[in-house]
C-alpha positions in Angstrom: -27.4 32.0 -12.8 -25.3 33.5 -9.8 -27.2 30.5 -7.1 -26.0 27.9 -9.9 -22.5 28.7 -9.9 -22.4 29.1 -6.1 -23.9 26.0 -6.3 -21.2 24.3 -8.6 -18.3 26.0 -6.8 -19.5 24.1 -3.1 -20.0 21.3 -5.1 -16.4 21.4 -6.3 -15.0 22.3 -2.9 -16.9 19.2 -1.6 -15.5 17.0 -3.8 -12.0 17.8 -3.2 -11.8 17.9 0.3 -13.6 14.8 0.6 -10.5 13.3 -2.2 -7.9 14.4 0.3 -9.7 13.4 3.3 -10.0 10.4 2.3 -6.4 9.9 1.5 -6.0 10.3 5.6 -8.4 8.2 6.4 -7.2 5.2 4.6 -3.8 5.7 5.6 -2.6 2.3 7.4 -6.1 0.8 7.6 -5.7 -2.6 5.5 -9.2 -3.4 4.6 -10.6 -3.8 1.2 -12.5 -0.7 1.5 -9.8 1.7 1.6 -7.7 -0.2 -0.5 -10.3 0.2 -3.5 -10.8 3.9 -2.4 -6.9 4.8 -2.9 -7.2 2.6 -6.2 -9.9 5.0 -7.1 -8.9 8.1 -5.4 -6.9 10.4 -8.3 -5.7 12.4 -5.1 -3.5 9.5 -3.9 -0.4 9.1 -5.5 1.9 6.5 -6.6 4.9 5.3 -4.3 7.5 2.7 -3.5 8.0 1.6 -0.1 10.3 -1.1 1.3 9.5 -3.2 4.0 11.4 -7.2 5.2 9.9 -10.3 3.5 7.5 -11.3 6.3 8.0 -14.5 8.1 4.5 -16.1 8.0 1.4 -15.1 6.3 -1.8 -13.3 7.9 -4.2 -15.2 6.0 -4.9 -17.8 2.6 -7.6 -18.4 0.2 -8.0 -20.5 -2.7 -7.8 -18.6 -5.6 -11.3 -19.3 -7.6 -10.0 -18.8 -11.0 -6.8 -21.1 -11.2 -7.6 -23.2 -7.8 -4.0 -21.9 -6.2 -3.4 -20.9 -3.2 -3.3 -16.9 -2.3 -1.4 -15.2 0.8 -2.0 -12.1 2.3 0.4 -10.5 4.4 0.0 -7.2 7.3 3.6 -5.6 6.2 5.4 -2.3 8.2 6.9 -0.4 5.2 8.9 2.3 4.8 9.6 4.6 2.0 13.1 6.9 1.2 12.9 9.2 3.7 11.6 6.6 6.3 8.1 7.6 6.9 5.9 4.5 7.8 2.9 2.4 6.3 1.3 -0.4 6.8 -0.1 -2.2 3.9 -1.3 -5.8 3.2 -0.2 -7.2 0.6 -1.6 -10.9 -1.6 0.9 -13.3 -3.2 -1.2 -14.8 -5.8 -0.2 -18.2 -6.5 2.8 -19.0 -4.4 4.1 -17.6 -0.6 6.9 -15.0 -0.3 10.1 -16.9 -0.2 12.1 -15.0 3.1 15.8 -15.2 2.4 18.8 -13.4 4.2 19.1 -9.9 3.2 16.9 -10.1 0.7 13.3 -7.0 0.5 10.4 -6.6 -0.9 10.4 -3.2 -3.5 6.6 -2.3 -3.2 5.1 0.4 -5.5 1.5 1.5 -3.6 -1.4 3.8 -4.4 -2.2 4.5 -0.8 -3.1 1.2 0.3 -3.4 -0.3 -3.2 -0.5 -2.0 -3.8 0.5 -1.7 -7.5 3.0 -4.7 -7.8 6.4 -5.7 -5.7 9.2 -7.0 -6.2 12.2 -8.6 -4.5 15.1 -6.8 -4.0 18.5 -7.1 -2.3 19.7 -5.2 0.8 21.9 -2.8 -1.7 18.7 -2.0 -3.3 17.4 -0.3 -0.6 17.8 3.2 0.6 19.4 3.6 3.8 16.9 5.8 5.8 14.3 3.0 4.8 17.1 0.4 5.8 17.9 1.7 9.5 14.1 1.6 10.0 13.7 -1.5 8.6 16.6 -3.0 10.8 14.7 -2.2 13.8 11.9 -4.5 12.9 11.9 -7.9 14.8 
């Protein structure tokens, strides 16, 4: 009885720090491994970061279930209190349109982005702003 909840207790320990650890480790690495292990993670929590409509996209696909085209973009984000990530993001369907003073809103899960949306300079807080104004 006692060697079985020892047992169960590692057990649990394991489990946890391997669900926070994990949350480092995926941390600005863009591939489709870590974004499905922040998806899955219950560790990693929801956030919205803000980052400049990128210029050009890092990559396309055709889209096998409606035959459109998909772009995937490597973005530098920040969120409200300017720490930074870098995500990639997929535009299903159509490519980000980049117009003057216009942002991308971005709600993530780690690296699993949730949805975005496009926002106007006002929209965005100012210690992600003066971050973002650095940005070539």
């Amino acid at each position: 009885m006692k060697k079985t909840v020892q047992v169960i207790i590692i057990s649990l320990v394991l489990i946890i720090v391997v669900l926070f650890g994990l949350g480092q480790v995926t941390k600005n690495n863009d591939s489709t491994w870590a974004y499905i292990a922040d998806m899955l993670n219950p560790v990693v929590t929801k956030q919205t970061v803000y980052a400049k409509i990128p210029t050009k996209e890092s990559g396309s696909y055709k889209d096998s279930t409606d035959g459109k085209i998909d772009y995937t973009y490597k973005i530098e984000t920040y969120d409200n209190k300017g720490h930074r990530r870098k995500i990639s993001l997929t535009s299903f369907g159509n490519k980000l349109e980049n117009k003057e003073d216009n942002y991308l809103k971005i709600v993530i899960k780690g690296q699993y982005v949730k949805g975005f949306e496009t926002i106007s300079v006002n929209d965005v807080p100012a210690k992600a702003l003066e971050y973002l104004k650095r940005l070539k």
